[in-house]
DOMARKE-924684 format. One record per residue (C-alpha): z negated, x negated, y; residue in three letters; residue number from 1. Coordinates in Angstrom, 2 decimals. Example, Ala and Ser with C-alpha at 12.3 -4.5 7.8 and 13.67 -1.06 7.14 Angstrom:
DOMARKE-924684
-7.80  -12.30  -4.50  ALA  1 .
-7.14  -13.67  -1.06  SER  2 .
//
This chain:
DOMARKE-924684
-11.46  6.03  -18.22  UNK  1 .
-14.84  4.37  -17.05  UNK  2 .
-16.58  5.09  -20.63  UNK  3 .
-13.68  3.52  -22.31  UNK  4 .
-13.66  0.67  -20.66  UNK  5 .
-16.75  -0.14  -21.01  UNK  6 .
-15.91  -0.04  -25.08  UNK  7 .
-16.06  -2.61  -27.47  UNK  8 .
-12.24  -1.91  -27.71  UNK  9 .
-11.57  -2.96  -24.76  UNK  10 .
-13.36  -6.03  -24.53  UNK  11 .
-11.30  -6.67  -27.69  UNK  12 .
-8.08  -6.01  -25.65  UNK  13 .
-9.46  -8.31  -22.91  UNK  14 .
-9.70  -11.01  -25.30  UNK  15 .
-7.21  -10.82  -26.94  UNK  16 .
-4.19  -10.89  -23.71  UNK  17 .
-6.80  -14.00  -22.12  UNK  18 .
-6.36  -15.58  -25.38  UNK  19 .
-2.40  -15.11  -25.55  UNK  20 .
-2.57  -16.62  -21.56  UNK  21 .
-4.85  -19.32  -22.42  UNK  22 .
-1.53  -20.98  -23.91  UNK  23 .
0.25  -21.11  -21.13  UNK  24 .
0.82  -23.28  -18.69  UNK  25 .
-1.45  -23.10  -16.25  UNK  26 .
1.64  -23.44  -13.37  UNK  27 .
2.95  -19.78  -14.32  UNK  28 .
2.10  -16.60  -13.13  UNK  29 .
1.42  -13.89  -15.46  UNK  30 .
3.26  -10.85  -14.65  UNK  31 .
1.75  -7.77  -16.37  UNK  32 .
4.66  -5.20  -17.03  UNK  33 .
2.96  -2.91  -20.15  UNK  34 .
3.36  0.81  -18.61  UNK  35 .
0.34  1.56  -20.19  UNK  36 .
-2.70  2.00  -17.95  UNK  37 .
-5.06  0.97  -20.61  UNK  38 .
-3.24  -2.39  -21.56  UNK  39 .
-2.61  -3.40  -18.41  UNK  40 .
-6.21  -3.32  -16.72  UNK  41 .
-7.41  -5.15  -20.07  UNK  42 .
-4.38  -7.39  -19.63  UNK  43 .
-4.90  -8.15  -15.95  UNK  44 .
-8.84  -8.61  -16.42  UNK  45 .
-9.24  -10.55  -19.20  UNK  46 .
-6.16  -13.02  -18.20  UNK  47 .
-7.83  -13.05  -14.74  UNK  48 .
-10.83  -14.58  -17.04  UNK  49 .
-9.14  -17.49  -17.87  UNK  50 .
-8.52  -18.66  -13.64  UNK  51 .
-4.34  -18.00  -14.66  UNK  52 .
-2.82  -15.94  -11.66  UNK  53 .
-1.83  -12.95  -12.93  UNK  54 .
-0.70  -10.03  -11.68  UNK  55 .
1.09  -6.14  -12.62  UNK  56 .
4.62  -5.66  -11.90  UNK  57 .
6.61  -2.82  -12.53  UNK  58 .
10.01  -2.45  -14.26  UNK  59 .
11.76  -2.58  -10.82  UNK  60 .
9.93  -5.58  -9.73  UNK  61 .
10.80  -8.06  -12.54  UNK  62 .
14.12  -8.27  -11.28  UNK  63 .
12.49  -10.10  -8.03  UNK  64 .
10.30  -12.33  -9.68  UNK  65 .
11.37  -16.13  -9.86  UNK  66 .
10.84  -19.16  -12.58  UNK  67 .
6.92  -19.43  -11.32  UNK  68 .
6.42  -16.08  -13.38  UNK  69 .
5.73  -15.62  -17.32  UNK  70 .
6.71  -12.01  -18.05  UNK  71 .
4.32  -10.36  -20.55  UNK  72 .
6.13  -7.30  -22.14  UNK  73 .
4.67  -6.74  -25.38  UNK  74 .
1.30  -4.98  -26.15  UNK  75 .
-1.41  -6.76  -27.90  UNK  76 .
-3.84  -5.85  -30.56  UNK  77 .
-7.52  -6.55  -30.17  UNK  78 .
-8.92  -9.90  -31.17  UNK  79 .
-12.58  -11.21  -31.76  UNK  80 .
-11.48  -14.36  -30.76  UNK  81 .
-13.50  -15.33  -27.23  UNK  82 .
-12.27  -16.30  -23.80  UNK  83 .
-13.08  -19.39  -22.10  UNK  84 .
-14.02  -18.04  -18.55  UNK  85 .
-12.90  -20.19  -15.58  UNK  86 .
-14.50  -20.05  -12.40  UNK  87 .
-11.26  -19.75  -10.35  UNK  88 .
-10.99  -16.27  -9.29  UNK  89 .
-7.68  -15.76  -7.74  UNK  90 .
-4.87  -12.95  -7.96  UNK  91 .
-1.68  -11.82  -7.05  UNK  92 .
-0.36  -8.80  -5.29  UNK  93 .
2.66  -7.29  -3.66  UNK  94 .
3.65  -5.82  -0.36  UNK  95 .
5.27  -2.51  -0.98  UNK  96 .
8.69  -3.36  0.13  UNK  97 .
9.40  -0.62  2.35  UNK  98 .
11.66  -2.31  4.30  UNK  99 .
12.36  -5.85  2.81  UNK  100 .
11.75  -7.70  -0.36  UNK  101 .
7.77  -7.52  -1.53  UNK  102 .
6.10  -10.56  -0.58  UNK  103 .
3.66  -12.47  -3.13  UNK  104 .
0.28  -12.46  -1.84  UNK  105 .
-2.67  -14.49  -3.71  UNK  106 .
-6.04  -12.50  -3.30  UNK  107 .
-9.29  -13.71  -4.01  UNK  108 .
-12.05  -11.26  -6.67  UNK  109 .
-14.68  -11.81  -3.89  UNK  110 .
-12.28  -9.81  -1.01  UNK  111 .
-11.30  -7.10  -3.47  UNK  112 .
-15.06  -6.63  -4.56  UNK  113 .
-16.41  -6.75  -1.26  UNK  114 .
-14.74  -3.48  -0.74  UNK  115 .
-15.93  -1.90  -3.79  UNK  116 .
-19.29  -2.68  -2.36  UNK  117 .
-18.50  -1.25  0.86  UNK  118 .
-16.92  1.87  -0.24  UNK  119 .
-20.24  3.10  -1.83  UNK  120 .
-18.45  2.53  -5.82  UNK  121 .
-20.52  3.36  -8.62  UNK  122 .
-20.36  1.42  -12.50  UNK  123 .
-21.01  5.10  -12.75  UNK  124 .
-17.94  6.33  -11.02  UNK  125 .
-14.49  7.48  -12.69  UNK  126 .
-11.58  6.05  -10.75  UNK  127 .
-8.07  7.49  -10.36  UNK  128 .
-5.61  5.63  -8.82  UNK  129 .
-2.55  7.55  -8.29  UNK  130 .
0.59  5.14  -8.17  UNK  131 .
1.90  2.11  -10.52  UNK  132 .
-0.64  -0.99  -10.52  UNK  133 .
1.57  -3.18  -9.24  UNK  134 .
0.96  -1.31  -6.11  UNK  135 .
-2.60  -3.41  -4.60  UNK  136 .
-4.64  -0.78  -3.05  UNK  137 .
-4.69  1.38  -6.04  UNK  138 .
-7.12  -0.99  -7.35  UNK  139 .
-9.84  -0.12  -4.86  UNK  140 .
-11.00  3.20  -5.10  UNK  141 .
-12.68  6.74  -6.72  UNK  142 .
-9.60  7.99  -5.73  UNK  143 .
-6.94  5.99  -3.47  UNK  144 .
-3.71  7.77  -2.69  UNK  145 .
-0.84  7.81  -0.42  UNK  146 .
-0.55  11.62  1.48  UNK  147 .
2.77  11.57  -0.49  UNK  148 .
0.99  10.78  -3.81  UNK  149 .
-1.91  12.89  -3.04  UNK  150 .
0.34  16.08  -2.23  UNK  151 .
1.62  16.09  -5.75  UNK  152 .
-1.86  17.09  -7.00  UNK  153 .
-3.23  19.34  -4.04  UNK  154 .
-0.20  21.36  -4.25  UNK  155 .
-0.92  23.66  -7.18  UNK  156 .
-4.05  25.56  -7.51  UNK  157 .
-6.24  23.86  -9.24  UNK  158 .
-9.86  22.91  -7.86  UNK  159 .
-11.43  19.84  -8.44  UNK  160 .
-15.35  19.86  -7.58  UNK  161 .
-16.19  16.70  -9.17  UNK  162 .
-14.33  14.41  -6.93  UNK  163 .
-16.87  12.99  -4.10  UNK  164 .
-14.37  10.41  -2.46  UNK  165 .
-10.81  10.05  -1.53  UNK  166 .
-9.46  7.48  0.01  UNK  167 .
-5.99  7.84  2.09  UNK  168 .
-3.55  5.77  3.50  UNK  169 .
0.26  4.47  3.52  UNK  170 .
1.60  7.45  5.87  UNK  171 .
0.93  10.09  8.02  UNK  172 .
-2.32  12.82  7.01  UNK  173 .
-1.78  15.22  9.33  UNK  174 .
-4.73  18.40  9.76  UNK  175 .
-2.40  21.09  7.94  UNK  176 .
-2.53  18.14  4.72  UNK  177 .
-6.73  17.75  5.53  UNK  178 .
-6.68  21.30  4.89  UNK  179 .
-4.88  21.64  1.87  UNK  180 .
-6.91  18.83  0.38  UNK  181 .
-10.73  20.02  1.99  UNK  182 .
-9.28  23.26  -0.09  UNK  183 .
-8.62  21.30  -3.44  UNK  184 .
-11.42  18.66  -3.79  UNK  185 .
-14.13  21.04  -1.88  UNK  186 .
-16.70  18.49  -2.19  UNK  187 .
-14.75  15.37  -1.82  UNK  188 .
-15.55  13.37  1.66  UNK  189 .
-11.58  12.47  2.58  UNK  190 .
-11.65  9.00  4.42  UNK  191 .
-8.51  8.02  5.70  UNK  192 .
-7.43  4.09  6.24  UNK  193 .
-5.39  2.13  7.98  UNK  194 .
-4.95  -1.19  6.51  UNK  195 .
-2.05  -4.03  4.78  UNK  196 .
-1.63  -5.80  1.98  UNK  197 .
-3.25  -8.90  3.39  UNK  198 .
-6.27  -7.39  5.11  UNK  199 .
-7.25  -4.52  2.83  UNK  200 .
-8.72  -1.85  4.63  UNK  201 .
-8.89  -2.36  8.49  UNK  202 .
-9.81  0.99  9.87  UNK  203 .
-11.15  4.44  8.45  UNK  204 .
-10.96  7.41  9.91  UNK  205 .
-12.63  11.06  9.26  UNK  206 .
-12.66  14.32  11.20  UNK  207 .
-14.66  13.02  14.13  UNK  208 .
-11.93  10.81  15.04  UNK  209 .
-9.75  11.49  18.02  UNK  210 .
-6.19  12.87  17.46  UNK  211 .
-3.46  9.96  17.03  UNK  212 .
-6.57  7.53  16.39  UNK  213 .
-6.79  5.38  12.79  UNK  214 .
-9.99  5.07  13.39  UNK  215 .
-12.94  2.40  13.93  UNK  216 .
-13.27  -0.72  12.29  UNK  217 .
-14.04  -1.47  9.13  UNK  218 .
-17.71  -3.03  7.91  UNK  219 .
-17.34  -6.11  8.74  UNK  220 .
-13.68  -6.33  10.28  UNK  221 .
-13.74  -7.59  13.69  UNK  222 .
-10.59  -5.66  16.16  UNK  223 .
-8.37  -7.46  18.65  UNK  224 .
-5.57  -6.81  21.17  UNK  225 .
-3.88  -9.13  22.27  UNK  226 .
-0.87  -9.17  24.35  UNK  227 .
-0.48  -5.64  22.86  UNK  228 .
-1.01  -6.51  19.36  UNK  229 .
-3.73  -5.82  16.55  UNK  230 .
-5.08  -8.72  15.14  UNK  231 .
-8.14  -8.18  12.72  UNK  232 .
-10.72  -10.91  11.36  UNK  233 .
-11.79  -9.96  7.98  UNK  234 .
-13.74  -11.26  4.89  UNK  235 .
-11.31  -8.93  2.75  UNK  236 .
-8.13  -11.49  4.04  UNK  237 .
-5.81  -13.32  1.44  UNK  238 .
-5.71  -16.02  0.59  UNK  239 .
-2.31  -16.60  1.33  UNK  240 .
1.38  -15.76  0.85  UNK  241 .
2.65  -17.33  -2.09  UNK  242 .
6.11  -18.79  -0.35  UNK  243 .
4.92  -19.28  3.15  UNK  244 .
2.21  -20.97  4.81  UNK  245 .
0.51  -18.80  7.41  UNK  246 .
-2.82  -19.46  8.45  UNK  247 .
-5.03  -16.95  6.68  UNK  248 .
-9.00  -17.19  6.64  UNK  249 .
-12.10  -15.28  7.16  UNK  250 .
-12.67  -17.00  10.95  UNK  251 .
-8.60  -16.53  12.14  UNK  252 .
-7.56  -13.66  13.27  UNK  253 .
-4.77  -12.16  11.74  UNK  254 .
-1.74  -10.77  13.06  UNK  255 .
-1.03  -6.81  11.48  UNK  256 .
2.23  -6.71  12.98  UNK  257 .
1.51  -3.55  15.17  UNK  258 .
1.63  -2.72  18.30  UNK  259 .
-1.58  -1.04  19.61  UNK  260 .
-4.64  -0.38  22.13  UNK  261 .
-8.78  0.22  21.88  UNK  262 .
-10.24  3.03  23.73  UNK  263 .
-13.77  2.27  25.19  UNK  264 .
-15.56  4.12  21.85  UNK  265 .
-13.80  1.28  19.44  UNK  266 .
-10.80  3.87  18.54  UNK  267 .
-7.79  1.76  17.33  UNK  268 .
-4.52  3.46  18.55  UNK  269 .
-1.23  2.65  17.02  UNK  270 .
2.01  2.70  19.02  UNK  271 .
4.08  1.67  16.15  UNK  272 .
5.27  -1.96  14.62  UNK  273 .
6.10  -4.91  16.64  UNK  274 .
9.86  -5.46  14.38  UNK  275 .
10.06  -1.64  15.09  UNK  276 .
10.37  -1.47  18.92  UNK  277 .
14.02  -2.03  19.56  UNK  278 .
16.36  -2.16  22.58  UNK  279 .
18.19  0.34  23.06  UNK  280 .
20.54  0.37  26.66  UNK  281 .
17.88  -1.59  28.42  UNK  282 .
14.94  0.26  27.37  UNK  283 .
12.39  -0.28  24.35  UNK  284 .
12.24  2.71  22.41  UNK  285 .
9.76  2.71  19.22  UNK  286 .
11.12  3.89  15.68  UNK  287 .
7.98  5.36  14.63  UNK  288 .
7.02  7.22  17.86  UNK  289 .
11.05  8.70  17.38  UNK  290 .
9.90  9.45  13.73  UNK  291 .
7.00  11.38  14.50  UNK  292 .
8.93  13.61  16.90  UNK  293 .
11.36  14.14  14.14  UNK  294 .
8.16  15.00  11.60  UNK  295 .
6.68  17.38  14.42  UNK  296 .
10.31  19.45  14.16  UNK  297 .
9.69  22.95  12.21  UNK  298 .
10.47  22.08  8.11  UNK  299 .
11.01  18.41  8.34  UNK  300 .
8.57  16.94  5.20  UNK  301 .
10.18  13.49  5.30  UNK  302 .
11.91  11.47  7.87  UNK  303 .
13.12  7.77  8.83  UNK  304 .
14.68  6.14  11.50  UNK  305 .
16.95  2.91  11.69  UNK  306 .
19.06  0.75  14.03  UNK  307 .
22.38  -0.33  13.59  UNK  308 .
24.41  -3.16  15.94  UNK  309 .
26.52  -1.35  18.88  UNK  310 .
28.88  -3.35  21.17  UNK  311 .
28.24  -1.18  24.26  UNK  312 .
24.57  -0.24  23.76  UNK  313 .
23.52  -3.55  21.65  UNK  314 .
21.92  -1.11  19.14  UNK  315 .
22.49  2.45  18.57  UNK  316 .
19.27  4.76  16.93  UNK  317 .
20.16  6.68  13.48  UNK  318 .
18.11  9.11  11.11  UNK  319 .
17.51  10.71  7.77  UNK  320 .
15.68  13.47  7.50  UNK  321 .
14.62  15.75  4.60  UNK  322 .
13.54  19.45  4.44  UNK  323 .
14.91  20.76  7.66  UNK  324 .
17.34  20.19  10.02  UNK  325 .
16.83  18.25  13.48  UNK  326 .
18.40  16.73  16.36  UNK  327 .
16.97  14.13  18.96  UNK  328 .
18.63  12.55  22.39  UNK  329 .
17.83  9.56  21.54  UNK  330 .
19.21  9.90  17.93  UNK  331 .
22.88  9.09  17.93  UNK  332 .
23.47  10.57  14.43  UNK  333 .
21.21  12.57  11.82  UNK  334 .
21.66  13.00  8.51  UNK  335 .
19.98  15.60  5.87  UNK  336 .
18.95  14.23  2.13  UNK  337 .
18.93  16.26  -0.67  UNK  338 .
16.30  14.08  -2.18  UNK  339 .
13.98  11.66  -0.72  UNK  340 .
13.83  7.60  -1.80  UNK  341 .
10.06  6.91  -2.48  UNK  342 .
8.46  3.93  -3.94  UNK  343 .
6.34  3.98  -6.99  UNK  344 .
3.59  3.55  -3.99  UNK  345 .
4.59  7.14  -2.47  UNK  346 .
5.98  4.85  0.58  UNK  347 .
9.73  5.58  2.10  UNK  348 .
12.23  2.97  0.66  UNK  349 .
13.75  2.05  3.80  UNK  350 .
16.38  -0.23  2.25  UNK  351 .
17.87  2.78  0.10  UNK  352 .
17.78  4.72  2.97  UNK  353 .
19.32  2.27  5.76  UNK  354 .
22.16  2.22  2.78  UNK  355 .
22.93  6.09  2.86  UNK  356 .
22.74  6.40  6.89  UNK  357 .
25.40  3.13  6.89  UNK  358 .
27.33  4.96  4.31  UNK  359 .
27.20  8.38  6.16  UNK  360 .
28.43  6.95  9.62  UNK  361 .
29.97  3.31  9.57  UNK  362 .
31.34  3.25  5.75  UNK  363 .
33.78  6.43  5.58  UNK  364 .
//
């Protein structure tokens, strides 16, 4: 992949899709939707040449996009014809829309490349990215994967020694999945992250961490509780959401949206999002610390929690699980999926989920 993009073919391809942008207006956002690898990181580099905003979408995402976006569906061929390179340097990128509709989110080159820098990537390096495009973090490393993602490769019995980095994040990596993968890339150094959308990597972790920690900071990301929550100052931050206007710079410290603590080493603990701790008959009960018990049960690969209105209780606590069966007290009602709903990022789609528990106990 690295040799043939550094090809005369596919500064060709470059040209030719900045070209084809250059005549647009310069109000629209490109939206890259080629499923084809090759296309769409010539696509997305040499539009990004031009200053447009551009970014990949996949076939499920068009349906979300508005009138600011100029669809580009059809392949190119190469041209000779030369791109006149502005020096605006923006893009845009999704949240993965776990549990709500993604969010638009410009990004700036200089954040994404100050993590290449960071991460120790080579010119020299190959890079697999295991996921759709459209997904941001794929764009970062040697290899970047979700644990779900990642699994699909480790699982078989192939060895790979030539990996040197991995890079994992987007779910729980839990020591039995370290092992697997320590067993499969034998020479790989497995770093795994904590981090959104908007901040890029926050935290990385490796086996000297301590259990249930995500880690210490990032180079050059600056930790902060307060009143309970993680806010991070980062030079990797956004630019800003496309729709909303939330303050977003290197010097303001952002808001993650978790709930958390430091230990006295610089150890950030999660205790689970702040829109995930519910009330539940007078107490605050965490979704994710109720998913994790369910994960911990004997068999269970996959497993989400929701809340649903209740007139005595003011919210009652159901489940989906997948791989085993499990109960919970403070689980009103559990069901058991034959299949799991994952995004194209390897991320549980909560809103296909929250459908089938609805269906299974308030829709009969």
């Amino acid at each position: 992949m690295s040799e043939r993009f550094k090809s005369n073919k596919n500064k060709k391809l470059q040209n030719a899709y900045g070209v084809w942008a250059s005549k647009k207006d310069d109000k629209q956002i490109i939206a890259i939707c080629l499923n084809d690898p090759e296309h769409e990181m010539a696509a997305f580099f040499g539009i990004a040449k031009t200053g447009k905003k551009v970014c990949v979408v996949s076939s499920d995402m068009i349906k979300i996009l508005d009138k600011r976006y100029t669809v580009l569906r059809k392949k190119k061929n190469p041209s000779n014809l030369s791109i006149n390179i502005s020096k605006t340097n923006n893009f845009v990128t999704f949240t993965s829309g776990s549990t709500k509709k993604p969010k638009a989110i410009l990004r700036s080159h200089k954040s994404w490349i100050y993590s290449f820098n960071k991460n120790g990537v080579l010119k020299s390096d190959t890079v697999a990215a295991l996921g759709h495009l459209s997904h941001s973090l794929t764009l970062y490393t040697i290899i970047y994967a979700t644990p779900t993602l990642l699994k699909l490769v480790y699982k078989n019995n192939i060895i790979y020694p030539k990996v040197r980095k991995i890079f994992i994040g987007g779910g729980t990596f839990n020591d039995l999945d370290r092992d697997f993968c320590q067993q499969r890339f034998p020479n790989a150094e497995i770093k795994v992250f904590y981090g959104t959308a908007e901040t890029s990597f926050i935290t990385i972790s490796d086996n000297k961490t301590p259990p249930n920690s995500v880690g210490l900071a990032y180079e050059g990301v600056k930790l902060e509780i307060i009143n309970g929550r993680v806010f991070v100052t980062t030079p990797m931050i956004a630019e800003n959401y496309l729709d909303e206007e939330i303050s977003m710079n290197v010097y303001t410290p952002f808001s993650t949206g978790e709930i958390g603590h430091i230990d006295n080493d610089g150890f950030l603990f999660l205790d689970g999002r702040l829109d995930r701790a519910v009330n539940i008959s007078d107490k605050i009960v965490h979704l994710d610390t109720l998913e994790n018990d369910l994960m911990s049960l004997s068999g269970i690969k996959y497993a989400a929690v929701i809340t649903i209105p209740d007139a005595k209780r003011g919210q009652k606590a159901f489940a989906a699980v997948y791989g085993g069966i499990a109960s919970h007290p403070q689980i009103s009602g559990i069901i058991n999926l034959k299949e799991w709903p994952l995004l194209l990022s390897g991320k549980t789609d909560y809103i296909k989920v929250t459908a089938l528990i609805k269906e299974a106990f308030y829709e009969k």
